[in-house]
N, C-alpha and C positions, 0 to 999 in steps of 0.2 A: 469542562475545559478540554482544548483542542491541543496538544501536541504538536510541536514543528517536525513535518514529515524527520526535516533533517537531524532533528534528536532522539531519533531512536535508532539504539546500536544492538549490536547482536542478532540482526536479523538482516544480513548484507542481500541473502539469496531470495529471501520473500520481496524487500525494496527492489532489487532488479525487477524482478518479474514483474512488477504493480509498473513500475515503471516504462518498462516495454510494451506494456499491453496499450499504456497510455498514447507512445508511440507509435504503435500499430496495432491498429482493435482489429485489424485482421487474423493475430495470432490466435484470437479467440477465446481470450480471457483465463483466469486462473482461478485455480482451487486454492484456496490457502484451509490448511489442515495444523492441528496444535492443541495442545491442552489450553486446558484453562489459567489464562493470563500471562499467554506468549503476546501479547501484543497484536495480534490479528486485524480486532476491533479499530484500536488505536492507528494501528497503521492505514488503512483503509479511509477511516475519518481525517488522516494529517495530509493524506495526498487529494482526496475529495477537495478540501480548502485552499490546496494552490491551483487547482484545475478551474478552468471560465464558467462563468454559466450559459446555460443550453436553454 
C-alpha cells in the first residue's frame, strides 16, 4: 500500500525538498538521511505515484 504524498505529516522540510527537486532536477537531487521508520521510504514512493511516466 502506497500512501497519499499529501498524508504524511511531520516531515514539512523532507516534502519540500522531494518537491523542488521535482521542480528543478537541476538542483541536483537530495539526500534524505533518518532512522529507521521516519518515513523516507514512504515519502519517496507517495510522490513517485503523482509523478507521469517517462
Amino acid at each position: 500500500m502506497i500512501f497519499p504524498f499529501t498524508a504524511i505529516v511531520g516531515q514539512e522540510d523532507m516534502k519540500l525538498g522531494l518537491i523542488l527537486n521535482v521542480i528543478d532536477p537541476t538542483i541536483g537531487g537530495l539526500l534524505i538521511t533518518g532512522e529507521k521508520g521516519t518515513g523516507k521510504s514512504t515519502a519517496v514512493r507517495a510522490l513517485a505515484e503523482l509523478l507521469p511516466e517517462m
